[in-house]
C-alpha positions in Angstrom: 74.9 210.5 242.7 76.4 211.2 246.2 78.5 214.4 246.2 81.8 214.4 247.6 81.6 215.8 251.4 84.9 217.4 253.0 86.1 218.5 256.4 88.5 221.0 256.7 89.4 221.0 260.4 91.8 224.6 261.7 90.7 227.9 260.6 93.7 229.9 260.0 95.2 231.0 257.1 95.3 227.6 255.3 92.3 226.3 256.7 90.5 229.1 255.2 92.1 229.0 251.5 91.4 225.2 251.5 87.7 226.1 252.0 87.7 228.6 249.2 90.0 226.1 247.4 87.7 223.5 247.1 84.4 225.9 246.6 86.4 227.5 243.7 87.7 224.3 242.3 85.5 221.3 243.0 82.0 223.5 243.3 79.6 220.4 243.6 81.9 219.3 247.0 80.0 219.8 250.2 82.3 221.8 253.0 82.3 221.5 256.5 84.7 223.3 258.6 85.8 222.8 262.1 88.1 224.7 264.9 88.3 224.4 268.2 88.4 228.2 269.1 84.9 229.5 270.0 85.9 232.9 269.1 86.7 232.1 264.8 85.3 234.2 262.4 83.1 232.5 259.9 81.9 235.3 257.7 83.4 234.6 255.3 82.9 230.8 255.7 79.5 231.3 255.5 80.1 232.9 252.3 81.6 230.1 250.4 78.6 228.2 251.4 81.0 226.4 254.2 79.0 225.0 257.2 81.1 226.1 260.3 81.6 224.2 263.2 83.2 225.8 265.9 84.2 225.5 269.4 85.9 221.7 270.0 82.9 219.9 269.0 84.1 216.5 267.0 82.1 216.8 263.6 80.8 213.1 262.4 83.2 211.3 260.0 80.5 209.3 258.0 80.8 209.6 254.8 83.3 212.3 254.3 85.4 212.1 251.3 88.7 213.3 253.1 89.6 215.2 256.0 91.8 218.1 255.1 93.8 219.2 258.4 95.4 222.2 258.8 99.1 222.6 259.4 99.0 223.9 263.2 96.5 221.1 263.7 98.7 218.1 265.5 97.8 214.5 264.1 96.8 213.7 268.1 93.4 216.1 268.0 90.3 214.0 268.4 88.5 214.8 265.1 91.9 213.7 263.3 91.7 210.4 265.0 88.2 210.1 264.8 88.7 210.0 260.6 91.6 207.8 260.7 89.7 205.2 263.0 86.8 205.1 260.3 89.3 205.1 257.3 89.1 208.4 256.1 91.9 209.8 253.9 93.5 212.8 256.3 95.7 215.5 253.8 97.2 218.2 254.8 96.4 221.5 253.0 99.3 221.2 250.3 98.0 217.1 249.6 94.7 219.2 248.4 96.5 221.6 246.6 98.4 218.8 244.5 95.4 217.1 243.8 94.3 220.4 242.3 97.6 221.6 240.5 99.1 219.9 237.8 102.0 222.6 238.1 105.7 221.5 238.1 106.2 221.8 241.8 109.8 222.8 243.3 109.8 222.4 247.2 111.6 223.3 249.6 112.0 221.8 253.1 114.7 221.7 256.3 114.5 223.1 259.5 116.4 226.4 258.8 116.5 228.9 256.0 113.1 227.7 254.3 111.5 230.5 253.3 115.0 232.5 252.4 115.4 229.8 249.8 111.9 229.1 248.5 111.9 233.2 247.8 115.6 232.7 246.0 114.8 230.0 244.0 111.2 231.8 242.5 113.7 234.8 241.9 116.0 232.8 240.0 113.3 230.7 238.0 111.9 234.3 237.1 115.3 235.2 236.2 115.8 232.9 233.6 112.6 233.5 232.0 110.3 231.1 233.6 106.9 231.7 234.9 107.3 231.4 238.9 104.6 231.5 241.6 106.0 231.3 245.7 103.9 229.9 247.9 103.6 226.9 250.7 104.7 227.5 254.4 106.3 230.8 252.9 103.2 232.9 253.1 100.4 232.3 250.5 98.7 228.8 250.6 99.6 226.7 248.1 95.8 225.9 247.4 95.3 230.0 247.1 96.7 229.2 243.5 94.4 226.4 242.7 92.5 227.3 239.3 94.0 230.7 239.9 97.4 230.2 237.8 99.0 229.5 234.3 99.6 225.6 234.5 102.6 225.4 233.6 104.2 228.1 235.6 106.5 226.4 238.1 105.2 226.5 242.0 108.6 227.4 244.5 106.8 225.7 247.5 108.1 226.2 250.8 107.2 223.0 253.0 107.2 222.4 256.6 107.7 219.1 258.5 103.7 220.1 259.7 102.8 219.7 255.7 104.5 216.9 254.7 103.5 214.8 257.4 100.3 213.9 255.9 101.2 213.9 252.2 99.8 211.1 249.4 100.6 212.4 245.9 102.1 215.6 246.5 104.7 214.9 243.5 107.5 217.6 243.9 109.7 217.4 240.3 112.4 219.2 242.1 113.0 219.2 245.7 115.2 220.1 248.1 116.3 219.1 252.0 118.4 222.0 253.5 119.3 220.6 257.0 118.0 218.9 259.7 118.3 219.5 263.3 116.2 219.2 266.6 112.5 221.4 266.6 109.0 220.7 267.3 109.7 217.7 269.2 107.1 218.6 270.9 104.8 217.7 267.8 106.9 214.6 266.5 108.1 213.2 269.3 111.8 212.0 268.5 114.2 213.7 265.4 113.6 210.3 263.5 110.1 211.1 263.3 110.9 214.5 262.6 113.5 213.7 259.7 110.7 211.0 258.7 108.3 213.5 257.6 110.5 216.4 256.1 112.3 213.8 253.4 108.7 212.7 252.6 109.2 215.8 249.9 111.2 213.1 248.1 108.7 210.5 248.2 106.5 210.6 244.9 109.7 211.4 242.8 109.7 209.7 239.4 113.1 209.4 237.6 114.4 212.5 235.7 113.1 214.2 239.2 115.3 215.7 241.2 116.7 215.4 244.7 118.6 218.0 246.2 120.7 217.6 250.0 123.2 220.1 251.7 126.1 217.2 252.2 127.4 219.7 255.2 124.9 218.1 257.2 125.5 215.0 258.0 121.8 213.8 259.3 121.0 214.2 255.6 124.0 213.3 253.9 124.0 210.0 255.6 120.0 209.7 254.9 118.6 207.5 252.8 116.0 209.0 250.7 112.5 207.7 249.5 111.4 208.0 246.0 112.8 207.8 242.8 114.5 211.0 241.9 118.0 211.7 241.0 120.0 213.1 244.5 122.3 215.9 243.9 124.3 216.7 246.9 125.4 220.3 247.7 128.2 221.4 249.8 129.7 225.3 251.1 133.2 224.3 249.3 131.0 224.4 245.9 130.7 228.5 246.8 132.7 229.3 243.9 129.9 227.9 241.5 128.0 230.9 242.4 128.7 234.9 242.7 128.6 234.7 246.2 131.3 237.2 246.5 128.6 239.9 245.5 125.5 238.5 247.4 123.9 240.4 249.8 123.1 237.3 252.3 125.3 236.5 254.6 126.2 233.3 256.9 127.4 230.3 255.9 124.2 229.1 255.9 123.0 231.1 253.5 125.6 230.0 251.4 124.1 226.2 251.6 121.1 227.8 250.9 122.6 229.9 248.1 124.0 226.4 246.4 120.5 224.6 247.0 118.2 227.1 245.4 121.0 227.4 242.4 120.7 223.8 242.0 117.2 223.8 242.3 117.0 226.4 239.2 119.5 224.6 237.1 117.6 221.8 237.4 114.5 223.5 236.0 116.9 224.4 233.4 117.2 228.2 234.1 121.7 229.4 233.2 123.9 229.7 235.6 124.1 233.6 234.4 121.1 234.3 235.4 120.8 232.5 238.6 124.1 234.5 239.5 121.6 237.9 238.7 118.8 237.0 240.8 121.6 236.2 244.0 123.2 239.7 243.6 119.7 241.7 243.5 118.5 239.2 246.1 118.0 241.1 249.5 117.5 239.5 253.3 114.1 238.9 253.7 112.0 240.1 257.0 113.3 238.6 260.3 116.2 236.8 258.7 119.0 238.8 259.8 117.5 241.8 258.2 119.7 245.4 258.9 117.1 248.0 260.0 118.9 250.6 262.1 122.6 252.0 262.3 123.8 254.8 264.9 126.8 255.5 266.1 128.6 252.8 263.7 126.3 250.3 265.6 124.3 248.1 263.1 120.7 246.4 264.7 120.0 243.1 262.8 116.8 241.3 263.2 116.9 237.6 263.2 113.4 236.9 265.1 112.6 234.2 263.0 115.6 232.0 264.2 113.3 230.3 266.7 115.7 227.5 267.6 119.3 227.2 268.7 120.5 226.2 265.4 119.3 229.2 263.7 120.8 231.2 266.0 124.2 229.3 266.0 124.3 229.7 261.9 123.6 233.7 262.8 126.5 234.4 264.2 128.5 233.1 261.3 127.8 236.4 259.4 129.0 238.8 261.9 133.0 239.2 262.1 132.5 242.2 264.6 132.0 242.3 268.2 128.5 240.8 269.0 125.7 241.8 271.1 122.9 239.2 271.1 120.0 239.5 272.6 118.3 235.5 273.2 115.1 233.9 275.1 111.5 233.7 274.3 109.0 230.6 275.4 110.7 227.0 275.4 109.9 224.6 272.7 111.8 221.2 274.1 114.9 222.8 272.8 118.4 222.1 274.5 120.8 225.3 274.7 124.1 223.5 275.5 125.3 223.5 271.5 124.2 227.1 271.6 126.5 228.3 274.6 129.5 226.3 273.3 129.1 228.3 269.8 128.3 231.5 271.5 131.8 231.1 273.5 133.4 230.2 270.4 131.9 233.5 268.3 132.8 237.3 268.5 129.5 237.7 270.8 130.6 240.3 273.6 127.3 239.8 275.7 124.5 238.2 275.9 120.8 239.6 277.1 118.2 237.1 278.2 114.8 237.6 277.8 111.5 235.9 278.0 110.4 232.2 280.0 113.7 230.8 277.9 115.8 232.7 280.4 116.6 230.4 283.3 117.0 227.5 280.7 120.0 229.6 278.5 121.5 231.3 281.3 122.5 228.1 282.9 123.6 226.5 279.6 125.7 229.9 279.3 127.3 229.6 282.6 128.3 226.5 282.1 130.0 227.3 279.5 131.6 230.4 280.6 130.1 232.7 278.6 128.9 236.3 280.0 125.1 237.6 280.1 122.6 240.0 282.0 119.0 238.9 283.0 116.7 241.9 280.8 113.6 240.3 281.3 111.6 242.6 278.3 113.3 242.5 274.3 112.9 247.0 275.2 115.1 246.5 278.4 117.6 244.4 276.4 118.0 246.6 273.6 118.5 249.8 275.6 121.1 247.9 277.7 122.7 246.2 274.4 123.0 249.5 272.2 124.4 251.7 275.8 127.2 248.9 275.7 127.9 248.9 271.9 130.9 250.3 269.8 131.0 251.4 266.6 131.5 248.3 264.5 129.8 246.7 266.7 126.1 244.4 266.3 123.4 244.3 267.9 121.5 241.2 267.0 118.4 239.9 267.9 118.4 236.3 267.2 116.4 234.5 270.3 116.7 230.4 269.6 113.3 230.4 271.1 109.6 230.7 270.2 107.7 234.0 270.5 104.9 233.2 272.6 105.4 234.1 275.7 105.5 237.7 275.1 104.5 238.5 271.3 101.8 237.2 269.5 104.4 235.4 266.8 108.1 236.1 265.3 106.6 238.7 263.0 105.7 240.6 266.2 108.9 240.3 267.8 110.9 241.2 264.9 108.6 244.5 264.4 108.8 245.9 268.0 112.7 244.9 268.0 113.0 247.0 264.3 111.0 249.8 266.1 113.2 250.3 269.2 116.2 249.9 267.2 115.1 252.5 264.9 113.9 254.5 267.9 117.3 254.2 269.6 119.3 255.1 266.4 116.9 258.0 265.8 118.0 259.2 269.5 121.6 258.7 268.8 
């Protein structure tokens, strides 16, 4: 009897837990794993009993039972190709984790405020009493948990447009589209591509599932969904359903978000008491306009994660105070002309470029008028924006760009922003 033979191709955090995924779960499966880096680690690889392949080689597709791609992989790479020419099945590393999980699945995908909701929703299912695991985009693989977790315990699954795109069966009983707005064109190509694969989380819903959409945007409003499941549309003037008053989130946004997870847990059946609990204990996450300095009456918020101007236009929602943003970072296709007409519109008092995406915003912010200074380094801009700040004032780091071109991810910029905030304030 030929045993099934896999190819797992990116070696980062997914990558990996799909390799121990299948070892752990499917032990008679061969496993083959490729990266293009020379420089991968494969300990650990080696290990599992995982043949490594490293350094840009295309591995041969005969035979395999599936190729199992990696999120930061793009669907253009030559060994992704190579499979689909010879008919191989390509999954992404969430389509193997379904195939393993029969977990009730409750996913969560849009271009902003993802992970936020994914970790409000698993606090509100715990809430009302129901076994919870988070995972997905958020963090943790969602094929970490396979064979590792009750199976009835629901899954909150964050899920990126990178995940769904090469979905078969992922089946998610609840799921939820948040909004929808330009990114990673460069990946997709065109937003209908884009909007394509993130309301493929709707695709293998059966009826009694459930289909949840924020109606204050109108790309998805307007959408028509695929699968089966019942749509439930959300909007901000259905706030008073929920404790927002007493929330610690802020932003409108987070109110859409707020209503979506809430729907999300009613669904699953958890009270609408106890979904109010789990929003009043719930605090910012990291990076998502998280406080983490104050001196002089000068609050520092760090929004690194808002990596595109949308995220940063829904930031400055939350701040009724005079603003002092600091913006830039490397250039993902993005346009900043939206951005500098809300920025004009908003309590920002200045702006501080930094990073490649400088040229690119400062001439959609002259355009419209609005005020900045060149900084050139996040340290420059946040001496600068805390010398010029008043009590009641903000400074806010919220960049609408990537992180590349100067920190190694968002994670990075968000750390060195909380340290020189928290360096400044400790000099105040």
């Amino acid at each position: 009897m030929t045993r099934d033979r896999y190819l797992v191709v990116g070696l980062a955090r997914s990558g990996v837990a799909a390799c121990e995924a299948i070892r752990r779960v499917w032990p008679e499966a061969e496993v083959v794993a490729a990266d293009q880096r020379a420089d991968v680690e494969v300990g650990r690889l080696r290990e599992l009993g995982v043949e490594p392949v490293i350094g840009g080689d295309v591995v041969p597709v005969q035979g395999l039972s599936a190729v199992v791609k990696s999120p930061g992989v793009p669907s253009q790479t030559d060994q992704v190709v190579a499979a689909r020419a010879a008919g191989v099945p390509v999954w992404s590393e969430v389509e193997l984790a379904a195939r393993m999980l029969p977990n009730p699945i409750a996913g969560v995908t849009g271009t902003n405020g993802k992970t936020t909701t994914t970790e409000l929703l698993g606090a509100m299912l715990r809430s009302g009493g129901l076994a919870c695991e988070v995972a997905g985009n958020v963090g943790r693989p969602l094929s970490a948990l396979a064979g590792r977790v009750d199976p009835n315990a629901w899954i909150a699954c964050e899920l990126s447009s990178f995940q769904l795109e090469d979905i078969d069966t992922l089946r998610c009983r609840i799921g939820a589209a948040l909004n929808l707005t330009p990114d990673h064109l460069d990946r997709h190509g065109t937003v209908a591509e884009y909007l394509r694969c993130k309301l493929r989380i709707f695709e293998n819903q059966r009826p009694g599932d459930v289909a949840i959409v924020n109606g204050d945007d109108p790309t998805l409003r307007d959408a028509e969904l695929p699968g089966l499941g019942d749509r439930v549309v959300v909007t901000r003037e259905q706030a008073k359903e929920i404790d927002w008053e007493h929330a610690l989130l802020r932003g409108d946004h987070n109110v859409e978000n707020a209503l979506a997870a809430a729907a999300a847990a009613r669904a699953a059946g958890v009270r609408s008491t106890d979904v109010d609990r789990a929003l009043r204990e719930f605090a910012p996450l990291r990076h998502r306009l998280e406080p983490v300095a104050t001196a002089g009456g000068v609050e520092f918020v760090n929004d690194s994660k808002a990596t595109n101007p949308d995220a940063t236009i829904q930031a400055l929602t939350a701040f009724p105070g005079a603003v002092h943003l600091i913006l830039g970072g490397s250039l993902k296709g993005s346009d900043f002309t939206d951005l500098a007409t809300a920025v004009a519109g908003s309590p920002v008092a200045q702006t501080y470029l930094i990073g490649a995406a400088a040229d690119a915003i400062a001439e959609s912010l002259d355009a419209a008028g609005v005020p900045f200074k060149r900084s050139g380094t996040l340290a420059a801009a946040v001496e600068s924006a805390a010398a010029a700040a008043g009590p009641g004032d903000t400074v806010l780091l919220s960049p609408a760009c990537a992180s590349f071109d100067q920190f190694r991810d968002y994670e990075d910029r968000g750390d060195t922003f909380r340290r020189l905030a928290q360096e400044v304030a400790g000099a105040a």
